[in-house]
N, C-alpha and C positions, 0 to 999 in steps of 0.2 A: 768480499767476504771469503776468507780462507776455513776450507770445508772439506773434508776427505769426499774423496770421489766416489768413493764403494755407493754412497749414500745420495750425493746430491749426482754424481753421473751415472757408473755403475746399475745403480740401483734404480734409479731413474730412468737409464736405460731399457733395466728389465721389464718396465712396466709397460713400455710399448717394443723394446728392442728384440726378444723371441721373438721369432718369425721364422715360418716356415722358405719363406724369400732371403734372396741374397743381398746381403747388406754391403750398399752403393759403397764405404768408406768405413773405416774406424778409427777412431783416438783411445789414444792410452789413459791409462789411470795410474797416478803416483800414488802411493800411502805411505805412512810412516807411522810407526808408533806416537807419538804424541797427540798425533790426530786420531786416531783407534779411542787414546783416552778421554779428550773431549767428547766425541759421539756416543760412548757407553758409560759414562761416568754416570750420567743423568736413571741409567736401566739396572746400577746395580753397584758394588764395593769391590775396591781393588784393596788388596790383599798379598799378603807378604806369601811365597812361598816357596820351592827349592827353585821353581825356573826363572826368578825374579819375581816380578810382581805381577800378579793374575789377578781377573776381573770376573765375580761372581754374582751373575744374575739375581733379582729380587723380586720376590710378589709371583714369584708362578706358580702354577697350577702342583700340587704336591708327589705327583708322579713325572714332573718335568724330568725328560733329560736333551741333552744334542741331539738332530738334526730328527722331531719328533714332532716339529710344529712346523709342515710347509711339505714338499710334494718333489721327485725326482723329474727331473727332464732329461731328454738325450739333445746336447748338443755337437758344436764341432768338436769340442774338447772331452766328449763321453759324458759320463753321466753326471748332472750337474743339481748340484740343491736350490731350491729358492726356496728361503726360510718367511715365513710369517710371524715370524718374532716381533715385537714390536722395536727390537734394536736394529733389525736389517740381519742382511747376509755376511758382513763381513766375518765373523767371528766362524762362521762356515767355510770360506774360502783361503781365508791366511789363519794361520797358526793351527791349535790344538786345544782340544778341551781335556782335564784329568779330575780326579777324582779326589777331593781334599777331604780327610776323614772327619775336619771341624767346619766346613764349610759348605760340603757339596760337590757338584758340580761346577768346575773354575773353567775359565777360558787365559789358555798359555798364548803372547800375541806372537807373532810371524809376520814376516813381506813378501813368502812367495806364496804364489796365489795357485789356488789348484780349484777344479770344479769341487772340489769334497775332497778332504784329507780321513777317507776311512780304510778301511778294513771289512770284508765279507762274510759273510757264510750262508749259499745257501742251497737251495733243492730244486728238484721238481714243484715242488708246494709250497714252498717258502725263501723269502730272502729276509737276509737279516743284514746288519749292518754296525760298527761299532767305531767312535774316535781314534785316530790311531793319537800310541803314546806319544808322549813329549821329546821323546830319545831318539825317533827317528830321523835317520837322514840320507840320502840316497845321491846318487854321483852321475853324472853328466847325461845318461841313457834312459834315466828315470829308477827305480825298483821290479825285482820281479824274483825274487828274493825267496825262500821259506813263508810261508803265511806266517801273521802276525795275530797268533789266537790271543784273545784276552779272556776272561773270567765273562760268561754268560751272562753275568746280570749287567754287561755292558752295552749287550744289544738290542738292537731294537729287530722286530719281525714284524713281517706281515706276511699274506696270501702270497704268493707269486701274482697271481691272477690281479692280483688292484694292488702293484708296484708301484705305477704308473698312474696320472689322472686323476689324484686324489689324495686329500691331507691324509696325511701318514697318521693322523693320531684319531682320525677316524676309524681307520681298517688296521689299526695295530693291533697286533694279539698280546691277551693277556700276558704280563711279565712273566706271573707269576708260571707261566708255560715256556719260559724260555731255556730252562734249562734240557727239557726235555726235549725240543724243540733242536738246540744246537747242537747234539749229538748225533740227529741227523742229518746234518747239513755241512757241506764240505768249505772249507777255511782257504780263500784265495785274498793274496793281498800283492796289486802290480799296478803300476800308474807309469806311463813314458813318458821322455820328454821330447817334443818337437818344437823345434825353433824358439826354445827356450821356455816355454809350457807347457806345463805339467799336466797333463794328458790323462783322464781316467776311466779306463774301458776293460776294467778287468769281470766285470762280470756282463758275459757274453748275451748282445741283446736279442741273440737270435732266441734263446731259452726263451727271455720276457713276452717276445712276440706270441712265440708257440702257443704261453700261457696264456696270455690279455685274447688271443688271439685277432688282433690288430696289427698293422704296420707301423713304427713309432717312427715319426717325423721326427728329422734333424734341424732341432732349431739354432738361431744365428744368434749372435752378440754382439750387438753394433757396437759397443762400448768395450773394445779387449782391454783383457791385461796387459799390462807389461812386461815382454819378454827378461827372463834373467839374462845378464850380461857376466863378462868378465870371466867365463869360462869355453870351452870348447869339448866336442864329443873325445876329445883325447886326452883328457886335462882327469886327474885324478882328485882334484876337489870332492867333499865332501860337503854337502848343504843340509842343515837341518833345518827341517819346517817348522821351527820355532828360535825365535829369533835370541842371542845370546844375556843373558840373563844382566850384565852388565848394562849392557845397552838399553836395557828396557827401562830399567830402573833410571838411568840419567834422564831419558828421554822423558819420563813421568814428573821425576824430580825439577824439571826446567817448564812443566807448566806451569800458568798461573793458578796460584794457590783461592779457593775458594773459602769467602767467609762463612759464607750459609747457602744453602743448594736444597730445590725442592725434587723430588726426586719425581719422576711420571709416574703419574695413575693411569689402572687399565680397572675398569669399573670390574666386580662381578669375583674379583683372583682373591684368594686368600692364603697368604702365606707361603711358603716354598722358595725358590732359588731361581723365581722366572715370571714372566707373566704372558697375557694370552697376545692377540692379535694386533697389530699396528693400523690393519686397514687396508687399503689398495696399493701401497709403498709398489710393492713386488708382483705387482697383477703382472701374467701370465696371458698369452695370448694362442688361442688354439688354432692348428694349423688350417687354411682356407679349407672350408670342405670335410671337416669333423670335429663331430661334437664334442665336447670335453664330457666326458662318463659323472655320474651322477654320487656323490657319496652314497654308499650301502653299509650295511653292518658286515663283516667279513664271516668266513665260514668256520664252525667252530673247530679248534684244531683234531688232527688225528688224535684218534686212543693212544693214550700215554703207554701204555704196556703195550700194543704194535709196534709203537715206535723204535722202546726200547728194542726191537730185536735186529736190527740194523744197526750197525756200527761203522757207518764207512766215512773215507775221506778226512780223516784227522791226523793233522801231522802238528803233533804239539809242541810253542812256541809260546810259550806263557809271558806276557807283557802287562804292563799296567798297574804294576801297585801302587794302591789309593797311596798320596802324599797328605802329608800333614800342613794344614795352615794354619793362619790367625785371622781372626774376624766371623763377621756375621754373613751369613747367607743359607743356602738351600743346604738341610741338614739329612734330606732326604736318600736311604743308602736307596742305591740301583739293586 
């Protein structure tokens, strides 16, 4: 049975491969677009739109967006998503997600695989986090670049204090605070590369520790990626994290075409451009010797008029305008 690996190893892995232990061996994981669109075809509509064809979530919750359903870890490769989506992680680790003004939230597919393709901003009190655009691409050392600001209603925040340890969309702060919210929070966007992967440790863990006041265990991934090949730290290649708009489309074009398709139910969701939980796919495993922290309600944000009187760390770099698609899906603006 020919199955992408994000899913049946990868992901598979995840559920017992985090470990705070050293993992005896690893094997690689191949993908390719073609197999991205069997595995998500079933969770949503692919759709025409400027980076070829994008793939838009169904049935979620009406405030869905990216990487909003599932929890941060630090591993060997920095900070790492594990998504609770009922589609898995891939759509978190290769490619990009953008914003279609007819559709929603769309996912742009890609082959290089990074822990999170995002963008930051945050504080003492807050981190926030947002998709990086479709555009980017970064050359043999990784990025470390100007930050990559986008329009506020593209991130997500929570506490500093519960980054860590718990579904983000428990301890997320109101959106509608977001704007106030990113103003005081300073805009970092840098990812390395080492031995051909994409490395992401731009927001420094020592802050998160201060905050949680915990020590955050580095967890292991029996199940790596596979290194990019065919360049070298001398080679001025250029790579974007989303794969050429040509190619996606053949690779779509050359599956077998489906007469009728029932699409997955997630009991309880109504409407939107997502749905809720999968299950234990992506169980998570806490390091020997600490407890995984409890979901709480998070604390409510600072007075919006203190906030405003701070202005630091913004070095504007405007990215991200919603593209236009075709089709149905999540119509809900960020």
């Amino acid at each position: 049975m020919k199955k992408l690996s994000i899913t049946a190893l990868f992901l598979g892995a995840l559920a017992v491969g985090f470990s705070a232990q050293p993992a005896p061996a690893q094997a690689y994981v191949d993908v390719s677009i073609g197999d991205f669109y069997d595995e998500l075809d079933p969770y949503g509509e692919w759709v025409d739109c400027t980076y070829g064809d994008c793939w838009v979530p169904e049935q979620v919750e009406a405030d869905w967006q990216p990487y909003t359903n599932g929890e941060w870890i630090y591993t060997d490769y920095g900070w790492t998503w594990v998504s609770n989506d009922p589609w898995g992680d891939d759509p978190y680790h290769y490619g990009t997600w953008t914003y279609l003004d007819r559709d929603g939230w769309a996912w742009v597919p890609g082959t290089v695989w990074a822990p999170a393709w995002v963008t930051w901003s945050y504080s003492d009190d807050y981190v926030g986090w947002a998709p990086l655009p479709p555009t980017v691409a970064f050359g043999a050392s990784g990025y470390a670049g100007r930050p990559i600001v986008l329009s506020s209603t593209r991130y997500v925040f929570v506490p500093t204090s519960r980054f860590v340890g718990t579904n983000v969309r428990t301890v997320r702060v109101a959106p509608q605070q977001s704007a106030v919210i990113f103003r005081q929070t300073t805009p970092i966007t840098r990812f390395g590369v080492t031995g051909g992967i994409v490395r992401n440790t731009a927001l420094p863990i020592e802050r998160i520790q201060r905050a949680t006041r915990t020590r955050i265990e580095t967890r292991k991934i029996r199940t790596a990626p596979r290194p990019m090949t065919g360049w070298d730290r001398d080679s001025r290649r250029q790579v974007s994290i989303v794969a050429p708009a040509r190619e996606v489309r053949e690779a779509i074009a050359a599956r077998p075409q489906k007469s009728s398709r029932s699409k997955a139910a997630a009991p309880g969701n109504t409407g939107g451009n997502g749905r809720g939980n999968r299950g234990p796919e992506t169980r998570v495993q806490a390091p020997q010797g600490q407890a995984r922290p409890q979901a709480a309600a998070p604390p409510a944000p600072p007075n919006p008029q203190k906030l405003e009187k701070s202005q630091k760390g913004r070095a504007p770099q405007k990215s991200g305008k919603p593209e236009k698609g075709k089709g149905k899906g999540n119509k809900n603006k960020p």
